[in-house]
N, C-alpha and C positions, 0 to 999 in steps of 0.2 A: 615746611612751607616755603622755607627757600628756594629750592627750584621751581615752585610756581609763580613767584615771583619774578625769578628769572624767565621763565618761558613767555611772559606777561610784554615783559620787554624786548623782546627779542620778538614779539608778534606782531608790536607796535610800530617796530620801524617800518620807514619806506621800501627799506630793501628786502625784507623778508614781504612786505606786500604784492612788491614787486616782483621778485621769484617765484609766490604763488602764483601771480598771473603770466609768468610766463611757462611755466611746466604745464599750465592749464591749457594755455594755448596751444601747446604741443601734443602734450598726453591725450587731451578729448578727440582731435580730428584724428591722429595715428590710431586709437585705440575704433575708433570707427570706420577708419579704413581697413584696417589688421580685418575687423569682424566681418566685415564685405567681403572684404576678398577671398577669406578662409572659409567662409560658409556659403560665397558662391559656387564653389567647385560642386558639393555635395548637392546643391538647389539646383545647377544645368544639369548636373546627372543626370538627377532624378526625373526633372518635369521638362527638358524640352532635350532637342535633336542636336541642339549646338556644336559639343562639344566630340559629334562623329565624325567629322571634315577630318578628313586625313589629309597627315602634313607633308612625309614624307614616309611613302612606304606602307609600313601598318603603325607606324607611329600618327595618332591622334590628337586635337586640340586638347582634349583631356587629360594627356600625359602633359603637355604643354606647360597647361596650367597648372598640375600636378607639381611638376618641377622647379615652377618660377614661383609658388608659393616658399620652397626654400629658399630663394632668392631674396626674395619677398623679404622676410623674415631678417635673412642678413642685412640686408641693407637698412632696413626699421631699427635694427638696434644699432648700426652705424650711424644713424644719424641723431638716436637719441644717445650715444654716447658723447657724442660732439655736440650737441646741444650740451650737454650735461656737464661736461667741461666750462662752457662758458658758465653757464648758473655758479661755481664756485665764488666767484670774484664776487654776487649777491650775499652769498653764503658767509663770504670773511666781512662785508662788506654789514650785516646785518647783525654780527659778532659786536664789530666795533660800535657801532652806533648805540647798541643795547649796553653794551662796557660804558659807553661815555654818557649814557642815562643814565647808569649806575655808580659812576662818578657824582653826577651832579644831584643825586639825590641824598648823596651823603652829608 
């Protein structure tokens, strides 16, 4: 039961409170952008004329979008990588705090 313990405290700080609300912050809107964007392609496809505009040539909106969802993609985890760097400094930060709870409960 020691580490439940620990996990107790470590839940309880500001900083781990705080780190949850900010990976939430991030995670919910990206994760609902990601799913727009990825299941918009197959939804113009399918149900309207959009994505027949030709861009250049016999190249299509379609490919367009096609192409820029890998973009897409790359760039979503660049920025949650770089998010996710900052979160560390919560991370050590939520360490110590739970440590020095664990100090003073002895």
């Amino acid at each position: 039961m020691q580490s439940d313990n620990e996990w107790v405290r470590v839940e309880r700080t500001s900083a781990f409170k705080e780190l949850v609300r900010a990976k939430r912050a991030f995670i919910i809107p990206a994760t609902i952008f990601f799913m727009v964007f990825y299941f918009g392609l197959p939804f113009l496809a399918a149900f309207t004329t959009v994505l027949n505009v030709r861009v250049v040539g016999p190249l299509t909106l379609a490919y367009v979008y096609a192409f820029a969802q890998f973009a897409m993609t790359w760039i979503l985890m660049h920025l949650y990588v770089s998010r996710a760097n900052r979160w560390d400094s919560l991370v050590d930060r939520a360490r110590q705090e739970a440590a020095g709870e664990a100090e003073g409960a002895r």
